[in-house]
C-alpha positions in Angstrom: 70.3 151.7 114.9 69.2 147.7 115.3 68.0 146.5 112.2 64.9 144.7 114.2 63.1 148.2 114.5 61.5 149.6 111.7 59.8 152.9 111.2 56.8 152.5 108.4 54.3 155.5 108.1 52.0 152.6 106.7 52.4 150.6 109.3 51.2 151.4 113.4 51.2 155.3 111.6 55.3 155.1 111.3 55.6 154.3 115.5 58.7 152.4 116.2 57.9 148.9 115.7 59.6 145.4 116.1 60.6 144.4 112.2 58.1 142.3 110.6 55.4 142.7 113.3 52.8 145.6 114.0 53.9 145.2 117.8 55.3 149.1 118.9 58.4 149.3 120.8 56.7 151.5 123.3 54.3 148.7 123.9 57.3 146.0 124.7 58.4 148.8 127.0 55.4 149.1 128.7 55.5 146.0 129.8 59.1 145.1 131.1 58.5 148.3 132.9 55.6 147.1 134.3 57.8 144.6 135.9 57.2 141.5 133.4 60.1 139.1 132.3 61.0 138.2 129.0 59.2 134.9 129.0 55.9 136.8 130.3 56.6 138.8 127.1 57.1 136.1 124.7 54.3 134.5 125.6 52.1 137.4 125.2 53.7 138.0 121.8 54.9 134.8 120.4 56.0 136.2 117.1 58.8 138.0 119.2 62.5 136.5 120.4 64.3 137.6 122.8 66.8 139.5 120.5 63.9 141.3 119.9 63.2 142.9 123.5 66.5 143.7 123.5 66.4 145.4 120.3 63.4 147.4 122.1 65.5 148.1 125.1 68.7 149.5 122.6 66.0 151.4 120.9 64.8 152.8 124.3 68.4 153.6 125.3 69.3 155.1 122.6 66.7 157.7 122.5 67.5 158.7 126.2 71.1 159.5 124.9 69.9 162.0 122.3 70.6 165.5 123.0 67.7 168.5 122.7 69.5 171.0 120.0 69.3 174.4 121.1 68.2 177.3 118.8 
């Protein structure tokens, strides 16, 4: 998985977040889904870089490609 997103039960209560920030992946989803653009987003979170939001967006994908195991 992308080094930029970290899992910390001390940190956000161990959601997903970007590395080095308390800013939730789901929360940078959230808002390109709402239809804003990267700059939108970096403005609203300056600690972030673009490498970030796409770290969010592998993060996102990757998820989607998990499969459910059956029992």
């Amino acid at each position: 998985m992308n080094p930029r997103i970290a899992s910390d039960p001390n940190i956000c209560g161990g959601e997903p977040c970007v590395k080095g920030t308390r800013v939730p992946v789901h929360i940078i989803l959230s808002h390109m889904a709402a239809g804003e653009n990267y700059e939108t987003i970096l403005k609203n979170f300056p600690r972030l870089t673009i490498e970030d939001i796409k770290a969010c967006l592998e993060y996102a994908s990757f998820l989607a490609t998990e499969k459910l195991a059956v029992a």
